[in-house]
C-alpha beads as a LAMMPS data file, in Angstrom:
LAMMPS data file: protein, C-alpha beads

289 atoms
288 bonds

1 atom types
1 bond types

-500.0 500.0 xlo xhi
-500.0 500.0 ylo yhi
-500.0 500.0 zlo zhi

Masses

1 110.0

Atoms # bond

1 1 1 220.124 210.174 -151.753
2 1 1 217.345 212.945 -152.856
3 1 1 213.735 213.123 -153.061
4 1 1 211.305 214.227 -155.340
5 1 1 207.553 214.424 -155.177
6 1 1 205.411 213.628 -158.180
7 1 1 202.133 215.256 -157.591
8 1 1 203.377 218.150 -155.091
9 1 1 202.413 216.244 -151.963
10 1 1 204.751 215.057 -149.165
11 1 1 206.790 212.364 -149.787
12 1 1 207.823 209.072 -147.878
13 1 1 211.614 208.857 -147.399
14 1 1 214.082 206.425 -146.408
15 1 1 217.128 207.120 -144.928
16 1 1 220.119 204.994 -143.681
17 1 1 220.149 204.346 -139.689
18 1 1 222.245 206.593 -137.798
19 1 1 225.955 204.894 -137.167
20 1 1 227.096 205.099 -133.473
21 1 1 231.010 205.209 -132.496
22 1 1 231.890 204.788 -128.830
23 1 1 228.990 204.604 -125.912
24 1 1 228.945 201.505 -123.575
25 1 1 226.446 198.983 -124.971
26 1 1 223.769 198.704 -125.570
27 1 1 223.336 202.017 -127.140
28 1 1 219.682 202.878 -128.501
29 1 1 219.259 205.420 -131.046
30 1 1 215.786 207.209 -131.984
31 1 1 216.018 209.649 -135.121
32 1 1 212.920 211.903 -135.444
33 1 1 211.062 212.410 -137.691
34 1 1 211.807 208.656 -138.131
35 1 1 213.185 207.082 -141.662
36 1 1 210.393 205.854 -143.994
37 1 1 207.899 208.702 -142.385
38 1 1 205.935 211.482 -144.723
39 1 1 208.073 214.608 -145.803
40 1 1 206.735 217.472 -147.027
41 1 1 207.714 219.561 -149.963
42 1 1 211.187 221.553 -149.018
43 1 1 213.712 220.788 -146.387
44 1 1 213.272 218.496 -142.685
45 1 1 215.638 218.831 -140.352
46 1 1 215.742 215.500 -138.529
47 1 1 216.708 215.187 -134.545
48 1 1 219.019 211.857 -134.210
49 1 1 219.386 210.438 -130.384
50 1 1 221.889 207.854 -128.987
51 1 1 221.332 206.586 -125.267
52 1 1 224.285 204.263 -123.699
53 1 1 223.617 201.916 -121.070
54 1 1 224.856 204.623 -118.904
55 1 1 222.015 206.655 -119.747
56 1 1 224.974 209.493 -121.251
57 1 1 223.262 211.081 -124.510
58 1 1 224.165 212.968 -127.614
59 1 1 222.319 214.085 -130.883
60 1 1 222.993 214.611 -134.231
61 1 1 221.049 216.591 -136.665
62 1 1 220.985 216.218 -140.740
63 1 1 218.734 217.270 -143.709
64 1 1 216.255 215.685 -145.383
65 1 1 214.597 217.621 -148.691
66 1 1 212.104 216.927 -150.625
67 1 1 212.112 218.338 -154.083
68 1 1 208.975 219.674 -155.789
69 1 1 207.837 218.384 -159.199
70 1 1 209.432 220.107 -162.002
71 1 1 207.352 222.774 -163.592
72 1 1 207.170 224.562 -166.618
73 1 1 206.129 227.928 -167.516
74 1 1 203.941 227.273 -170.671
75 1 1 201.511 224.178 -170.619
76 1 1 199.562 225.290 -174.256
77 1 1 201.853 223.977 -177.482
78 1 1 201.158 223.609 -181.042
79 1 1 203.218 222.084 -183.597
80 1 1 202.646 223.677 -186.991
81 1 1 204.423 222.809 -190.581
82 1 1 204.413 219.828 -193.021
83 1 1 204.196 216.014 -193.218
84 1 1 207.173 216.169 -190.826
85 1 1 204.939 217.447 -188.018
86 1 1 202.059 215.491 -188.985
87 1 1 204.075 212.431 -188.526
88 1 1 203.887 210.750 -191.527
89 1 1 205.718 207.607 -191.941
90 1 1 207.604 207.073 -195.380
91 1 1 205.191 203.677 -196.221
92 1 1 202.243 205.387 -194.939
93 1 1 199.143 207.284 -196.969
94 1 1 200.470 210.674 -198.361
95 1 1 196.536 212.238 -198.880
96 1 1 196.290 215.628 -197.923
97 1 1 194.680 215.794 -194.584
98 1 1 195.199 211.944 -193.319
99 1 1 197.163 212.681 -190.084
100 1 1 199.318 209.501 -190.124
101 1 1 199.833 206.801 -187.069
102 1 1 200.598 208.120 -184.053
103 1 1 203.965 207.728 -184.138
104 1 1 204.995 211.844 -184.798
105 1 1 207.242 213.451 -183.234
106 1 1 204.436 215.861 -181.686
107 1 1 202.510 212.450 -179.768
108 1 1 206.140 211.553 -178.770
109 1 1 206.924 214.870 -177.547
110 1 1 203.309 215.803 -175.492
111 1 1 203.852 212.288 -173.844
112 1 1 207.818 213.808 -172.703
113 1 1 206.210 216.460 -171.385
114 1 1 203.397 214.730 -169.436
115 1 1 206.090 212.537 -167.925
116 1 1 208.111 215.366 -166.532
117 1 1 205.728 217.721 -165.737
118 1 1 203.435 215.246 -163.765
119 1 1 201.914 218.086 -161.684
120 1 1 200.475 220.161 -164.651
121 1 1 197.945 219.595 -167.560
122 1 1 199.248 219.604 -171.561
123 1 1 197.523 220.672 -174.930
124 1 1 199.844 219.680 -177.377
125 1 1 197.802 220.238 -181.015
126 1 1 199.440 218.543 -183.791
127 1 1 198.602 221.362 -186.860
128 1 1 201.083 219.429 -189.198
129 1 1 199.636 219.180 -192.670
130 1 1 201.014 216.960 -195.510
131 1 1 202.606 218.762 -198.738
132 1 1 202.142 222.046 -197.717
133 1 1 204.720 224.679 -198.921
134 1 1 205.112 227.491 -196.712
135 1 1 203.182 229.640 -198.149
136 1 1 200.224 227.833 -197.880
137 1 1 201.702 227.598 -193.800
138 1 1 202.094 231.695 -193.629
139 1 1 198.202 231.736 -195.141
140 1 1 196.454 228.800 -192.862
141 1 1 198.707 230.061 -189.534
142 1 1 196.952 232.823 -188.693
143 1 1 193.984 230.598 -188.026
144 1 1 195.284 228.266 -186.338
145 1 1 196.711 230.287 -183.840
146 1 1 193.296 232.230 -183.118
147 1 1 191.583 228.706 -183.370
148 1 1 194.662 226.924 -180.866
149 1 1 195.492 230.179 -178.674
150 1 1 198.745 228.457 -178.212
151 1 1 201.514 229.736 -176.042
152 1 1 204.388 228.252 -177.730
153 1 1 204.732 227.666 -181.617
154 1 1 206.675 224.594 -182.794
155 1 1 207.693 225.473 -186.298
156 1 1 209.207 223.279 -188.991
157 1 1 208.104 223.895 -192.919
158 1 1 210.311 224.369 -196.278
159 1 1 210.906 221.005 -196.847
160 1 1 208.113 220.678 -200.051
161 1 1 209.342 224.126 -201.094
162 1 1 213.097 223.077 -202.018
163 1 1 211.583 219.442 -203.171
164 1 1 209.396 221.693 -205.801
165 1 1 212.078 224.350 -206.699
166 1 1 215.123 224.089 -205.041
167 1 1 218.142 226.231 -204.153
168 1 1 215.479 228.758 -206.164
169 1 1 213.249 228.153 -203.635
170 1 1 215.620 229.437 -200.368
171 1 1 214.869 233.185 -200.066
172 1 1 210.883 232.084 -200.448
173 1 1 211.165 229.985 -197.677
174 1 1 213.459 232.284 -195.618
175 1 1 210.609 235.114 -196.093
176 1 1 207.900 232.864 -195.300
177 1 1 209.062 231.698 -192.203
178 1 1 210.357 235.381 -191.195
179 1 1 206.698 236.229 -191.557
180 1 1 205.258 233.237 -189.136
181 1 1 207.443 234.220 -186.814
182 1 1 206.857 237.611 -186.849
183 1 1 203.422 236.622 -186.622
184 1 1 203.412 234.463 -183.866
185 1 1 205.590 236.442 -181.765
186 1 1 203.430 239.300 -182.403
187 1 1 200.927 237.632 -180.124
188 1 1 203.160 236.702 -177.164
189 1 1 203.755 232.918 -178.122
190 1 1 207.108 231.604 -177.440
191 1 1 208.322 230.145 -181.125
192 1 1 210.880 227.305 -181.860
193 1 1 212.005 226.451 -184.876
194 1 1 213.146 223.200 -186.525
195 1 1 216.068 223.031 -188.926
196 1 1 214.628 221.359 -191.757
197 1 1 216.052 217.323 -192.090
198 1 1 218.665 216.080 -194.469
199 1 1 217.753 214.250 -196.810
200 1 1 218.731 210.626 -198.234
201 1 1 220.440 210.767 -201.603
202 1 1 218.759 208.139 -203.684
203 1 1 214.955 208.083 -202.130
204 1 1 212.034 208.132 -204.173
205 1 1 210.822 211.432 -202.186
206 1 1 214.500 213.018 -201.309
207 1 1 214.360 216.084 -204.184
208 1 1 216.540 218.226 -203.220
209 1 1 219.300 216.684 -200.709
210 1 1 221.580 219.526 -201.787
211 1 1 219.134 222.280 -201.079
212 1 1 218.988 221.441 -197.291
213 1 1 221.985 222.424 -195.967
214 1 1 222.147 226.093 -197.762
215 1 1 218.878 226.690 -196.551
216 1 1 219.492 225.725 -192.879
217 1 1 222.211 228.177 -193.531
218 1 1 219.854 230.812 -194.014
219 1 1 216.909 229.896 -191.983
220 1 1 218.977 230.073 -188.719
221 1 1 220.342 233.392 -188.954
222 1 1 217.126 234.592 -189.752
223 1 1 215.417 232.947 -186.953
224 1 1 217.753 233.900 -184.182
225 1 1 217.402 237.653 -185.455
226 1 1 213.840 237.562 -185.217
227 1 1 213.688 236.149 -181.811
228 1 1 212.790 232.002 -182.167
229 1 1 214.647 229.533 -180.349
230 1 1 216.433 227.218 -183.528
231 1 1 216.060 223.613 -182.629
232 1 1 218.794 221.775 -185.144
233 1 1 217.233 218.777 -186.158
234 1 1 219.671 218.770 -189.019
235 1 1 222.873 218.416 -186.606
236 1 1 221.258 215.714 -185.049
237 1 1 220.144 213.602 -188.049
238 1 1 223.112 214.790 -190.084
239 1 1 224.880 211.491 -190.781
240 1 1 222.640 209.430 -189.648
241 1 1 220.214 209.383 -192.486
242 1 1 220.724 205.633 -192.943
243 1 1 218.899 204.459 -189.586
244 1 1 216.891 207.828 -189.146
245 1 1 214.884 208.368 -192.451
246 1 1 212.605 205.717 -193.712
247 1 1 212.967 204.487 -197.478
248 1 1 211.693 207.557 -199.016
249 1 1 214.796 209.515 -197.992
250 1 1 212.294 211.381 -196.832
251 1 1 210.194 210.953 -193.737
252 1 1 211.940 210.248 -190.533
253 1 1 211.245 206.313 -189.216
254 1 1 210.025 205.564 -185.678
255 1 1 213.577 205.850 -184.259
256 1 1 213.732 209.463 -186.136
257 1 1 210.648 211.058 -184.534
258 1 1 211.582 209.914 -181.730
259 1 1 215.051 211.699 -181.829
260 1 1 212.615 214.724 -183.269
261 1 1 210.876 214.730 -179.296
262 1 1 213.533 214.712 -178.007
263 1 1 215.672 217.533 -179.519
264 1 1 212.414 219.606 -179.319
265 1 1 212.065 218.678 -175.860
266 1 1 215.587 219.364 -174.952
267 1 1 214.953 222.937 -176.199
268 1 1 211.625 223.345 -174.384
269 1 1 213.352 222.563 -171.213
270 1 1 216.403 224.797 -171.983
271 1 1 214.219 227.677 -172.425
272 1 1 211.063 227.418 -170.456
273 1 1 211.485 225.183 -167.342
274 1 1 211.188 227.244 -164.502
275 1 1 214.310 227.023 -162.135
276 1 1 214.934 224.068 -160.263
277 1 1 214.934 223.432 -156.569
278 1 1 217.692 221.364 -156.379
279 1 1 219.160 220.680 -152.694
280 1 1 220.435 217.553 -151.980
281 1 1 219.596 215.312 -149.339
282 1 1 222.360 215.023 -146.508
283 1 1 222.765 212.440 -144.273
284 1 1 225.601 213.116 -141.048
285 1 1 226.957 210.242 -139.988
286 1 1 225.530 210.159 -135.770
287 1 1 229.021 209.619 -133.137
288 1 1 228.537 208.951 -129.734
289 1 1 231.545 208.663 -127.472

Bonds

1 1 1 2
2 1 2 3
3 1 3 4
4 1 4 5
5 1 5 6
6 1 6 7
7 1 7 8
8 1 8 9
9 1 9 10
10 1 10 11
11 1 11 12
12 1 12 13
13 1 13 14
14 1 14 15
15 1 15 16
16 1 16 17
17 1 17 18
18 1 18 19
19 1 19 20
20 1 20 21
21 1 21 22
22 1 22 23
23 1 23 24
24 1 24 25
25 1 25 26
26 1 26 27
27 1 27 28
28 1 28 29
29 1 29 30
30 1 30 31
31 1 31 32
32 1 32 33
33 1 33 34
34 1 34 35
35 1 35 36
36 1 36 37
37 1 37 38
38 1 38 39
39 1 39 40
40 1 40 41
41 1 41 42
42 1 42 43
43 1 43 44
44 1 44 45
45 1 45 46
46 1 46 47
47 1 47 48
48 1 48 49
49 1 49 50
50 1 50 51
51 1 51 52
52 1 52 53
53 1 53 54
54 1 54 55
55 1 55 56
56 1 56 57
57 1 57 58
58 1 58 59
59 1 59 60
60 1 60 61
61 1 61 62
62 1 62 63
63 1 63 64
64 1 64 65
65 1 65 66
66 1 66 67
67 1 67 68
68 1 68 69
69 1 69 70
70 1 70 71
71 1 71 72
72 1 72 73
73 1 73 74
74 1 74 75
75 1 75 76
76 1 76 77
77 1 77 78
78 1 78 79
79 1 79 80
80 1 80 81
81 1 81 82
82 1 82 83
83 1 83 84
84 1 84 85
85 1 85 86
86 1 86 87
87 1 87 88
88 1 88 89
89 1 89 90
90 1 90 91
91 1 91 92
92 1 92 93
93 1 93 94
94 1 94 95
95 1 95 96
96 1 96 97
97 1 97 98
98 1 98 99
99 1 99 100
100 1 100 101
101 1 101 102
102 1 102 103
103 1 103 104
104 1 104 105
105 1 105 106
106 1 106 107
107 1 107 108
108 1 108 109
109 1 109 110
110 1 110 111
111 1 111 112
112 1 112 113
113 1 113 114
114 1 114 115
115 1 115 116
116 1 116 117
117 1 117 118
118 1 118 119
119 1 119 120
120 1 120 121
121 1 121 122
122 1 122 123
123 1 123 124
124 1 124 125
125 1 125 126
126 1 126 127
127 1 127 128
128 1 128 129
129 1 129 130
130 1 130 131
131 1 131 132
132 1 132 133
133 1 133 134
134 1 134 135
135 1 135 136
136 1 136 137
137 1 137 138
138 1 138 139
139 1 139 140
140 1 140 141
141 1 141 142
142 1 142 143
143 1 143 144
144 1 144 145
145 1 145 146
146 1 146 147
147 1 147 148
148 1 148 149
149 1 149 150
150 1 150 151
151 1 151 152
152 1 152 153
153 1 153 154
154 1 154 155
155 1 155 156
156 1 156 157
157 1 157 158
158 1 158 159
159 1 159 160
160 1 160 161
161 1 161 162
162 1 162 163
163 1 163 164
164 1 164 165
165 1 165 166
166 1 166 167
167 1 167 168
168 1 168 169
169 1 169 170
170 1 170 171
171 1 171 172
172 1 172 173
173 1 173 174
174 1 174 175
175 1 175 176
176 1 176 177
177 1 177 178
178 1 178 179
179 1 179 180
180 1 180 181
181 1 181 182
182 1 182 183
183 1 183 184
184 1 184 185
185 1 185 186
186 1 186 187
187 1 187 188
188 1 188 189
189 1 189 190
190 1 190 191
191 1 191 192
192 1 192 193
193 1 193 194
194 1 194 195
195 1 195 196
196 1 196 197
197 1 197 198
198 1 198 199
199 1 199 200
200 1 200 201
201 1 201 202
202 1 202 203
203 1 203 204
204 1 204 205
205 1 205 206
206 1 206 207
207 1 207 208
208 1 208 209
209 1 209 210
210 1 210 211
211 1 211 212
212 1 212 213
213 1 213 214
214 1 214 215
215 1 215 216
216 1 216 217
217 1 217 218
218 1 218 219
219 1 219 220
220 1 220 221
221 1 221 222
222 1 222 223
223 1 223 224
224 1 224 225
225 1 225 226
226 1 226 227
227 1 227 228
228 1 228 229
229 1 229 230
230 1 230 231
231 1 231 232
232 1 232 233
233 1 233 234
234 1 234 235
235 1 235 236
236 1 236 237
237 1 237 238
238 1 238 239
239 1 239 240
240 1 240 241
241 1 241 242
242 1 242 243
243 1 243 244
244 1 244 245
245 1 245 246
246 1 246 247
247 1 247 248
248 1 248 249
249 1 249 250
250 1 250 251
251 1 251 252
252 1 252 253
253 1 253 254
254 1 254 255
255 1 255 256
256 1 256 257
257 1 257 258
258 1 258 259
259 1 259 260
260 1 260 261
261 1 261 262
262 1 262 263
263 1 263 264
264 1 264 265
265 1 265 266
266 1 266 267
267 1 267 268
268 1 268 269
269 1 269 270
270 1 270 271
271 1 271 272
272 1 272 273
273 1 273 274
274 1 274 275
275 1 275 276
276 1 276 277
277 1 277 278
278 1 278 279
279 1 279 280
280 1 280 281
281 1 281 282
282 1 282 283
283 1 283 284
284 1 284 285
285 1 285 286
286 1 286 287
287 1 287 288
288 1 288 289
């Protein structure tokens, strides 16, 4: 049995009631503090007491801890790139500039975050931007991060690129990306970087399904060597395109953004939770003989 506070505060907790062995009945026991009092934040030692009808005594002590909320270092996030961050859905408008239902991976995400992280505040911006090419990302970034001031960068462009020109467009997106990186890290911000999707043979809006992998190939390399965390969206979705991607081939359905927040999310922890105060709550069984 363990503990954790929400909101930082101390914390009611129940424990099991002492078990006695031996003593000549009746036997009393008192345990302070007592089970279903307030604990605060870190470890209680609690004082168990057994009394026989002889009035002989003997104690027991155990360990009761109370974990703090889970925190994490960086509370400012943006997600930047394409239709993929903006959350469009494969039936829904495709005008530049309509930012889609709420259904994104980036909503999904901010509300993982605010149900972890219950004792901090979030701004998670959703910069995604529907048909963009990354060029058009490396020349609207730079304001977005002076406008945002984010400390983490969620990065996941190329996808329109390879649609437009294919395996002839891989070294343009592979420099593009180098350069947000580079800019972004310039400035201090944590970056993570999505593998770009597969895509679904067949769908009115899947281009280039055979572009995807050998630019994933490149992009990762690239990114690791420049510092970004890769998130592999690909490795997740690969295979799965049938009940992941919508009928455009395309654009992930509800069930893919969601596995979107949560591969980003899985990274986010990985690299920027802060360590975890993890003691487990003890409970000595209490003998009297």
């Amino acid at each position: 049995m363990s503990g954790q506070s929400v909101d930082g505060v101390a914390l009611p907790v129940t424990y099991p009631a002492a078990t006695v062995v031996g003593g000549a009945a009746p036997v009393a026991t008192q345990c302070v503090p007592a089970s279903a009092g307030s604990f605060p934040i870190g470890s209680t030692l609690v004082t168990c007491t057994a009394t026989d009808a002889r009035n002989r005594t003997d104690t027991c002590t155990f360990t009761v801890t109370v974990n703090p909320p889970p925190r994490i270092r960086v509370t400012r996030y943006v997600a930047f790139g394409d239709s993929m961050t903006e959350g469009k859905l494969s039936f829904a408008p495709m005008a530049i500039g309509d930012p889609g239902p709420a259904v994104g991976y980036v909503f999904k995400l901010a509300t993982l975050l605010e149900a972890r992280y219950t004792a901090q505040q979030f701004s998670v911006t959703d910069e995604g931007l529907g048909g963009e090419a990354t060029a058009m990302g490396l020349d609207r970034l730079s304001g977005v991060l002076i406008r945002d001031q984010p400390e983490v960068l969620l990065l996941l462009e190329g996808v329109n690129d390879l649609n437009g020109g294919r395996d002839a467009a891989i070294p343009g997106v592979v420099s593009n990306l180098r350069s947000m990186i580079r800019m972004a890290r310039s400035r201090g911000i944590v970056v993570l970087i999505g593998t770009l999707l597969p895509e679904r043979p067949g769908g009115f809006r899947a281009l280039a399904p055979a572009s995807i992998l050998p630019a994933n190939n490149q992009i990762r390399p690239m990114a690791l060597a420049e510092g970004a965390v890769v998130v592999d969206l690909f490795q997740v979705f690969d295979g799965r395109t049938d009940t992941l991607l919508g009928s455009d081939g395309l654009h992930p359905n509800d069930a893919g953004y969601q596995l979107m927040a949560d591969t980003f999310f899985d990274a986010v922890r990985a690299q920027l939770e802060t360590p975890p105060f993890v003691p487990k709550l003890q409970i000595l069984t209490q003998r009297h003989r």
